[in-house]
Every structure is written in C-alpha cells, then in structure tokens.
C-alpha positions in Angstrom: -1.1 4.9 -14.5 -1.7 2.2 -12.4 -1.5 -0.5 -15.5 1.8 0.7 -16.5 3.2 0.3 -13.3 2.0 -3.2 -13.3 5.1 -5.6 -12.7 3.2 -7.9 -14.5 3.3 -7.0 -17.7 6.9 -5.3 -18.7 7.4 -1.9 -20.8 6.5 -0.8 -23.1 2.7 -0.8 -23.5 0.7 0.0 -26.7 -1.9 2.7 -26.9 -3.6 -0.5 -28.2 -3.1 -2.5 -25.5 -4.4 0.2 -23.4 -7.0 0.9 -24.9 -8.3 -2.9 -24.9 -7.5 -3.5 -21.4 -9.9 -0.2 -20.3 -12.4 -1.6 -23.3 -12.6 2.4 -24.3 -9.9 3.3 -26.7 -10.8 6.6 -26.7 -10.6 6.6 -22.9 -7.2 5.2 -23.1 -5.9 7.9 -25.8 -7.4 10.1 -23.3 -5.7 9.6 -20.1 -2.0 8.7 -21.8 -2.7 12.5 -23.1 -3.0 13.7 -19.9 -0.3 11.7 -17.8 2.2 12.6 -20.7 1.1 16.3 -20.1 1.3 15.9 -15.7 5.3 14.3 -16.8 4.6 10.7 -15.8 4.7 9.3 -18.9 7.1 9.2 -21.8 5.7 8.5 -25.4 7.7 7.0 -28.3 5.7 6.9 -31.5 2.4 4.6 -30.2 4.0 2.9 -27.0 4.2 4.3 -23.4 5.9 3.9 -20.6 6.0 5.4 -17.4 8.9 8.2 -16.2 11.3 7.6 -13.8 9.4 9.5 -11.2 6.5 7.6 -10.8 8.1 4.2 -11.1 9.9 5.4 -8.2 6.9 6.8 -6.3 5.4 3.3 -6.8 8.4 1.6 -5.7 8.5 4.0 -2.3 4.8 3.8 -1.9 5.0 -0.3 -2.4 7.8 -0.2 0.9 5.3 1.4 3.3 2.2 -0.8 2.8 
C-alpha cells in the first residue's frame, strides 16, 4: 500500500512493476489481491491504483506527523 501511495512515482502502477520492486512477484500478486478485497485498491486489467479512501487517509495521516 505504502508503494502506491508513493508521490514519487505517479498512477498507475503495474502488477509488474510491483512485483519487481518487492523482488517476489508472487508476493506482489498476493497483497494487490488482498488490498483490492479490504476496498483500497482499484484494479483495471493488470494496473492498480489506490482508492480514494486511502489516498486520503495518507494525505490526513501526512498533516499530523
């Protein structure tokens, strides 16, 4: 999650890309299954993105530090 609310690197990311970055790809096929099934990620064909809700958590979150 915390990759794909990187500002560094802008939307959408790759299950490739994901999967390269963590060095597992089955790791990263993994946890996108599981943040897409908690609702913080969308999914459109093979690139992700995160949902409104948690780039706005991270933007509130980001405020109190």
């Amino acid at each position: 999650m915390l990759m794909l609310l990187h500002m560094d690197h802008p939307w959408p990311w790759s299950i490739r890309e994901i999967g390269r970055e963590l060095g597992n790809e089955l790791l990263a096929a993994y946890a996108i299954v599981s943040l897409h099934a908690a609702g913080l990620i969308h999914r459109t064909g093979e690139f992700v993105f995160p949902a409104r809700t948690a780039t706005r958590f991270q933007q509130l979150s980001s405020t109190f530090e």
